[in-house]
N, C-alpha and C positions, 0 to 999 in steps of 0.2 A: 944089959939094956941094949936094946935094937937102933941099933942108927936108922934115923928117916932117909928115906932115898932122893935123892935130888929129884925135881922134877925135871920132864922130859922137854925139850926147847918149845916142842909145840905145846907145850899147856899152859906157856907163860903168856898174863891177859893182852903184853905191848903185839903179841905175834897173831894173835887169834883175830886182835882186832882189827890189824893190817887186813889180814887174811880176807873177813866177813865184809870190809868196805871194797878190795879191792876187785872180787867179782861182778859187783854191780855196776861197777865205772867201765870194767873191759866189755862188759853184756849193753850197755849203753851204749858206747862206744860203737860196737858192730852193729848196732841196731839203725844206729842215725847213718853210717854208714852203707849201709845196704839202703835206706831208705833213699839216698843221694843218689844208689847208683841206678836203684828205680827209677827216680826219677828223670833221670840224666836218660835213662833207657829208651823212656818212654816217647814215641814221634810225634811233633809239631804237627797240626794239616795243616793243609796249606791250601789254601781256596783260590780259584778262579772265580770272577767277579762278572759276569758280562753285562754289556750296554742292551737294554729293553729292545729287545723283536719285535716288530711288526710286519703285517701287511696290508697292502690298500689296495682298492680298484683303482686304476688307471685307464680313461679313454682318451684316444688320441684321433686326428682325423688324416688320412692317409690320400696321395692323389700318386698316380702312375699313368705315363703314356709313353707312347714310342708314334713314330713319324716315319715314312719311307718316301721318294719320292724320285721318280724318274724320267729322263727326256731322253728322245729321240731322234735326229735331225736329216736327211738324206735329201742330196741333190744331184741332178748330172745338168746336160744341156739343154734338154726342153723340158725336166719336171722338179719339181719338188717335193716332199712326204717329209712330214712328223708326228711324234705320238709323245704324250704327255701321261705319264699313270700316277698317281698317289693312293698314298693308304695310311690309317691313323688308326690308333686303339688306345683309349682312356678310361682308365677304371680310378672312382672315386669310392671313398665311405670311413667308416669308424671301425675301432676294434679296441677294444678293450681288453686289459690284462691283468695280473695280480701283480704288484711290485712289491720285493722282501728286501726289507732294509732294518739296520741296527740305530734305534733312537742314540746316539753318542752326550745324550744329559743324564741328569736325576740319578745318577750310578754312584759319582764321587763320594757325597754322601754318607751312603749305605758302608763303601768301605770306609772311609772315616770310623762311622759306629762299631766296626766289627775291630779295626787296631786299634780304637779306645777300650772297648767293653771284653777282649778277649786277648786270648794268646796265640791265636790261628795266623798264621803266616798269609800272605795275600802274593797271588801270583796273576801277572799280566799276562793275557792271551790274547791271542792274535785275532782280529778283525773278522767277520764275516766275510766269505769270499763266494763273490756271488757268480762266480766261474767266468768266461770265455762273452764278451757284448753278441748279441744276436743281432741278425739283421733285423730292421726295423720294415714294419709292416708294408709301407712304400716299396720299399726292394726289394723284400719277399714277391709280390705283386709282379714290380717289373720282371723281377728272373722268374716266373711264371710267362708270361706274355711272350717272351724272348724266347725260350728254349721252349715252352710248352709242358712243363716240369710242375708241380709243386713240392717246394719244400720242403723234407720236413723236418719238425720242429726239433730242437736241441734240450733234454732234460735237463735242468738247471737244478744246481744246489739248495735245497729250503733250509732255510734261516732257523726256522723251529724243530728241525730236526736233529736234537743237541748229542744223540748218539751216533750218530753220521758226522756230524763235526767232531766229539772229540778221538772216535776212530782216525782222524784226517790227519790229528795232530793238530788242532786250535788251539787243546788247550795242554803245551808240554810241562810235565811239571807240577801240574796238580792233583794230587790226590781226591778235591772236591771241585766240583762247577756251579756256583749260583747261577741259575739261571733264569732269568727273568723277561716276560713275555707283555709287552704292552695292551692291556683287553681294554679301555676305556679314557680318555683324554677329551674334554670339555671345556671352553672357555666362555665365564660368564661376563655379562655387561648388563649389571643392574642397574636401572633410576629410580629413584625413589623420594616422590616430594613428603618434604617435611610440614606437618599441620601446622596449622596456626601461623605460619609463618610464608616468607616468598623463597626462601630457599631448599635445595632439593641435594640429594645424597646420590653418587656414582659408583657401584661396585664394581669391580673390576675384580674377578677371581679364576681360576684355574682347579680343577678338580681332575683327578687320575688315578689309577687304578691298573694295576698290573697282577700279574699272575709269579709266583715264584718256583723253584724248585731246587733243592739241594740235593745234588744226584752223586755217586761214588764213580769216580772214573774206570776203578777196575772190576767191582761188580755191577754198576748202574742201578747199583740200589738207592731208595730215594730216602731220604735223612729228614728232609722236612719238606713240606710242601704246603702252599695257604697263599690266600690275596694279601696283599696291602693296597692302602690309601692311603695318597697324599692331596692337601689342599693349602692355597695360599688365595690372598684376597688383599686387596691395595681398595681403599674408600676415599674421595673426595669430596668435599663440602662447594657446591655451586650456589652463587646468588644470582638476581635477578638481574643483576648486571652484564649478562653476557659472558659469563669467567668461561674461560677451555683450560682445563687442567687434562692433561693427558694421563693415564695411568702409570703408576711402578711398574712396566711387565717384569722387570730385572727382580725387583722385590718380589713379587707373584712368584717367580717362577722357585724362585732362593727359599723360599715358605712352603712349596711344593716339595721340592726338593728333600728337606730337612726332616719333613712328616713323614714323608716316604722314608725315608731312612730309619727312623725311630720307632716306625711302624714293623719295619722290616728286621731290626734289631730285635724285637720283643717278641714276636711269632715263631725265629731262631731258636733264642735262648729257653723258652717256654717250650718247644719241641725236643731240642736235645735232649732235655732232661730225663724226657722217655722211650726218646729208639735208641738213644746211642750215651749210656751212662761218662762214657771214656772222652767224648769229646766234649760233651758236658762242664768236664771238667776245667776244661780250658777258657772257661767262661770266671770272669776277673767278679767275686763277690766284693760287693761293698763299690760300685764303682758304677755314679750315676752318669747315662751316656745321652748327651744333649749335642747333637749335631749341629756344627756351627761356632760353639761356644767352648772356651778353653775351661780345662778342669779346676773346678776349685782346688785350692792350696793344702788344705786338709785332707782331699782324697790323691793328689800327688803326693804328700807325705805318707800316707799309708801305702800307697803303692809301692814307693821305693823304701819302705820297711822292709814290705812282703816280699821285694825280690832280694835283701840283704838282710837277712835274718841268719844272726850266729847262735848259737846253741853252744852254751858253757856246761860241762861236765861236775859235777861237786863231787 
């Protein structure tokens, strides 16, 4: 009679089964782990924000003169002689120019929406710099008169020229520039009487209107580009008695402010999603952004889930 042969260690069911769970924990394991290291990999942008550009016409009215004036006197014993010369040149008139300046409001806001709604980093740039003060028309005029010269004129930096500034270094640091151009600013003052009645309604409101552009600092490719609007409005109730209630312009402007921003948040987030999948990303789902107003408590909770989320292995 044949003796059975022992079985062999691996065909015992305690080893097999070790075996068949313990690959799926190690494959887990490196799985979540490379996924971390993705992620960890992967760069922040980091945006520059700038204060709305404009420019306006500017006229100013200009005078220039110069004066000269000479005497002469001689005398001896029996005569006298003098001579008296003057001479004047005045030049008056207007001139007009284009002034470029940075609106410094309505920007706060919009970054507010963009550290609430995203994971983009915000980098502060430097100031428009409107180069070197020119002489002012009067003096150009008078150093004409005097020497007999005209001036000429000194190229100045443009404000809307956001590829010549971040060549400059305006903006160090950032991988993106919002850039945003003032094209429309209104301010309204409605009256409006009430029927049937002696009293009448004051609108007081503010309408505005910019131009945007999210351009890449190193290839100056543009990421998203569109208008927003923003509008804010303060109303007072007058009676027949004389009332002056002045308007909120504070409020007006705060209500301006805040539309712009939410306007300019959602044009964003609705663009990434189709040039640029990757930054896309960084857009905070679940996370409604109301400029102004602190997060509900429910979407602070899920946030700080979503940034502390552990992953247990079975």
């Amino acid at each position: 009679m044949k003796k059975k042969s022992a079985k062999p260690a691996s065909a015992e069911p305690g080893y097999t089964m070790q075996r068949r769970t313990f690959v799926p924990v190690f494959s887990a394991l490196a799985l979540s782990l490379g996924l971390l290291a993705i992620a960890q990999a992967q760069p922040v942008s980091r945006i520059a924000v700038t204060d709305l550009a404009y420019t306006q016409a500017v006229s100013e009215y200009f005078e220039a003169a110069t004066y000269k004036e000479s005497s002469q006197f001689q005398a001896n014993r029996y005569s006298a002689s003098g001579s008296h010369q003057a001479s004047g040149t005045y030049v008056a008139g207007s001139y007009s120019y284009m002034e470029q300046r940075e609106l410094g409001s309505f920007t706060n806001d919009i970054k507010g929406a963009l550290l609430k709604g995203t994971s983009f980093r915000l980098v502060q740039g430097k100031g428009f710099d409107a180069g070197n003060p020119q002489p002012t028309k009067a003096e150009q005029a008078l150093n004409q008169i005097q020497t007999g010269r005209m001036a000429k004129p000194v190229r100045q930096p443009e404000v809307k020229d956001i590829i010549a500034r971040i060549r400059k270094g305006e903006f160090s640091g950032a991988d993106y520039v919002l850039f945003g151009t003032l094209s429309h600013v209104e301010f309204r003052d409605q009256f409006s009487p009430l029927q049937g009645t002696t009293s009448a309604t004051v609108q007081y409101g503010l309408d505005l209107l910019a131009d945007f552009s999210l351009i890449n600092t190193r290839t100056f490719e543009i990421k998203a580009s569109f208008s927003a609007q923003g509008a804010g409005n303060d109303t007072k109730l007058l009676s027949n008695r004389g009332d002056i209630q002045p308007p909120n312009r504070a409020k007006v402007m705060r209500e301006t402010s805040q539309s712009l921003a939410l306007n300019v948040y959602e044009q964003i987030v609705s663009q990434l999603g189709y040039s640029d999948p990757n930054m896309a990303r960084g857009v905070r789902s679940g996370v409604q952004v109301v400029p102004g107003q602190p997060m509900p408590a429910q979407q602070q909770g899920q946030q700080g889930q979503q940034g502390d989320q552990v992953m247990i292995l079975k």
